[in-house]
KERO-162165 format. One line per field, with one value per residue: residue in one letter; y, x, z of N, C-alpha, C in turn; residue number from 0. Coordinates in steps of 0.2 Angstrom, whole numbers. Example, Ala and Ser with C-alpha at 12.3 -4.5 7.8 and 13.67 -1.06 7.14 Angstrom:
! residues 2
res = A / S
npy = -28 / -11
npx = 66 / 64
npz = 39 / 35
capy = -22 / -5
capx = 62 / 68
capz = 39 / 36
cpy = -16 / 0
cpx = 66 / 64
cpz = 39 / 39
n = 0 / 1
This chain:
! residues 61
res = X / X / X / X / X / X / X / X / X / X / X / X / X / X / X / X / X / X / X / X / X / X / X / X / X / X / X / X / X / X / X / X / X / X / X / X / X / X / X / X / X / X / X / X / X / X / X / X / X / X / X / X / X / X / X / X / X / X / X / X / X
npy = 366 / 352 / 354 / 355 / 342 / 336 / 340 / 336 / 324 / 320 / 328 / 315 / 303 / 310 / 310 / 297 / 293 / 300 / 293 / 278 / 282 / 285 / 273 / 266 / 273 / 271 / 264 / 265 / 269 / 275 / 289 / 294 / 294 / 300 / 314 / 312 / 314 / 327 / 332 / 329 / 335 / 351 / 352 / 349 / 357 / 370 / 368 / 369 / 384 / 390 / 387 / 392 / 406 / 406 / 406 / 416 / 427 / 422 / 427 / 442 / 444
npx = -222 / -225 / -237 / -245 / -244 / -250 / -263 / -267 / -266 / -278 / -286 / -287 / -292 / -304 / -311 / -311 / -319 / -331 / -333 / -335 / -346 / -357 / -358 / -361 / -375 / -389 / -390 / -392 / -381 / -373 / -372 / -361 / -350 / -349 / -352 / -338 / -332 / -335 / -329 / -315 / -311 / -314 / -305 / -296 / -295 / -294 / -281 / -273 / -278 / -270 / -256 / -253 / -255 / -243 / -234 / -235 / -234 / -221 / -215 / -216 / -207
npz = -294 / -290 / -283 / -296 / -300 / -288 / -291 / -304 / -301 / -293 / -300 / -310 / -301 / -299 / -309 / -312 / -304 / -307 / -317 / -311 / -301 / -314 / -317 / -305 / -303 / -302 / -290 / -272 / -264 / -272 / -271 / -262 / -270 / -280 / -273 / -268 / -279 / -285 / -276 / -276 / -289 / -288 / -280 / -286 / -296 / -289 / -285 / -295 / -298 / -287 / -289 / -303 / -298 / -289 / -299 / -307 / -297 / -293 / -308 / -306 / -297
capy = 359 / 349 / 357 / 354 / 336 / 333 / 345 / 330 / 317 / 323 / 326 / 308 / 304 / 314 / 308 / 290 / 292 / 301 / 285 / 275 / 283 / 284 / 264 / 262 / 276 / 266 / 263 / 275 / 272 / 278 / 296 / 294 / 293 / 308 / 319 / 313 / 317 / 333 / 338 / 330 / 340 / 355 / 354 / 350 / 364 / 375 / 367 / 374 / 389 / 391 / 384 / 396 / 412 / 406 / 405 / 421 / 430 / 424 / 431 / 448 / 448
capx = -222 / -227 / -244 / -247 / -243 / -255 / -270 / -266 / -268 / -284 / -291 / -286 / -296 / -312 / -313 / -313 / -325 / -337 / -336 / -338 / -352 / -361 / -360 / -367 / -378 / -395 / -388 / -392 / -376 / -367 / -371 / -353 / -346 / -352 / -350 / -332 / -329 / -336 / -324 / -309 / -313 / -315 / -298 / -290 / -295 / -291 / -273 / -272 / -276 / -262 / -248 / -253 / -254 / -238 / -230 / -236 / -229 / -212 / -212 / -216 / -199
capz = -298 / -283 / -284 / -301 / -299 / -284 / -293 / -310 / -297 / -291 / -307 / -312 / -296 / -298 / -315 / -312 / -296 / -309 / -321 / -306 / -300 / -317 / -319 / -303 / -301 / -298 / -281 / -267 / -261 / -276 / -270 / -260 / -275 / -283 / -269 / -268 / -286 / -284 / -272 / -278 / -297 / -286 / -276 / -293 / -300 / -284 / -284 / -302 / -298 / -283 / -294 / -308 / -293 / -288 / -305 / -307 / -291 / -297 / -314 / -304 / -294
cpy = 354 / 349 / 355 / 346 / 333 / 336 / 337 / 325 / 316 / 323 / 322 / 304 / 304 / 309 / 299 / 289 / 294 / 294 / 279 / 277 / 282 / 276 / 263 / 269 / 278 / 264 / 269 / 274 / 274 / 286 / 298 / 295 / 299 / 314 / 318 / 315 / 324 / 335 / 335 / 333 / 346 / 356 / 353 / 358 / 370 / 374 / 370 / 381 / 395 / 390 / 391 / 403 / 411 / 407 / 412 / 428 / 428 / 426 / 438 / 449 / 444
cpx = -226 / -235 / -251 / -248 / -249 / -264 / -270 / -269 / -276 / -290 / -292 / -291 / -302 / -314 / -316 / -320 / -332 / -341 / -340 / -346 / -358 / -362 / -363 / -373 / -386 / -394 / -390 / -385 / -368 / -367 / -364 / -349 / -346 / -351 / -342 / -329 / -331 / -330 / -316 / -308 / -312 / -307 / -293 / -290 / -292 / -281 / -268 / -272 / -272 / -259 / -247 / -253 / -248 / -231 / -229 / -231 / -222 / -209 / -210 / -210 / -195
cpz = -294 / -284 / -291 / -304 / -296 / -286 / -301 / -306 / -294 / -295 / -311 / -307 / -295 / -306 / -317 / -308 / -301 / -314 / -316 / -303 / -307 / -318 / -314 / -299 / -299 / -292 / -278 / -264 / -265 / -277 / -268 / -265 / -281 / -279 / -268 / -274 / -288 / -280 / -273 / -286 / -293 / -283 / -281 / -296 / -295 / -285 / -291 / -302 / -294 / -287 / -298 / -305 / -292 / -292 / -306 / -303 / -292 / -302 / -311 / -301 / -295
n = 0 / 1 / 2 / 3 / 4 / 5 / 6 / 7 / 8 / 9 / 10 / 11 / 12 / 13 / 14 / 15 / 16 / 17 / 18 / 19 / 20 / 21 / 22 / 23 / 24 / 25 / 26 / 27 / 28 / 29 / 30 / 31 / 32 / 33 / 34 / 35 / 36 / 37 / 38 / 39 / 40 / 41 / 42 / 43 / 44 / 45 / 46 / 47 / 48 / 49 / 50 / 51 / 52 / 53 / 54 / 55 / 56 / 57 / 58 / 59 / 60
């Protein structure tokens, strides 16, 4: 549960950082901002797919 909480958070996160970056992405230093929402969208989606392996591996025993 834990997991799925902090992957929610992450993708609330990434999500804002892409708005972010698209209002100001005529800067060159709104690349930061793009690169950090790429990788907090990626690690949400990873944290999603642990949870759901672990969810998994419990139905089995």
């Amino acid at each position: 549960m834990s997991l799925e909480i902090h992957g929610s958070v992450l993708l609330v996160t990434g999500m804002i950082l892409v708005l972010v970056w698209s209002f100001f992405r005529s800067e060159w230093w709104s690349a930061v901002f793009g690169f950090l929402s790429i990788f907090f969208l990626v690690e949400a989606i990873w944290h999603y797919c642990v949870a759901d392996c672990k969810r998994i591996k419990k139905k089995d025993h």
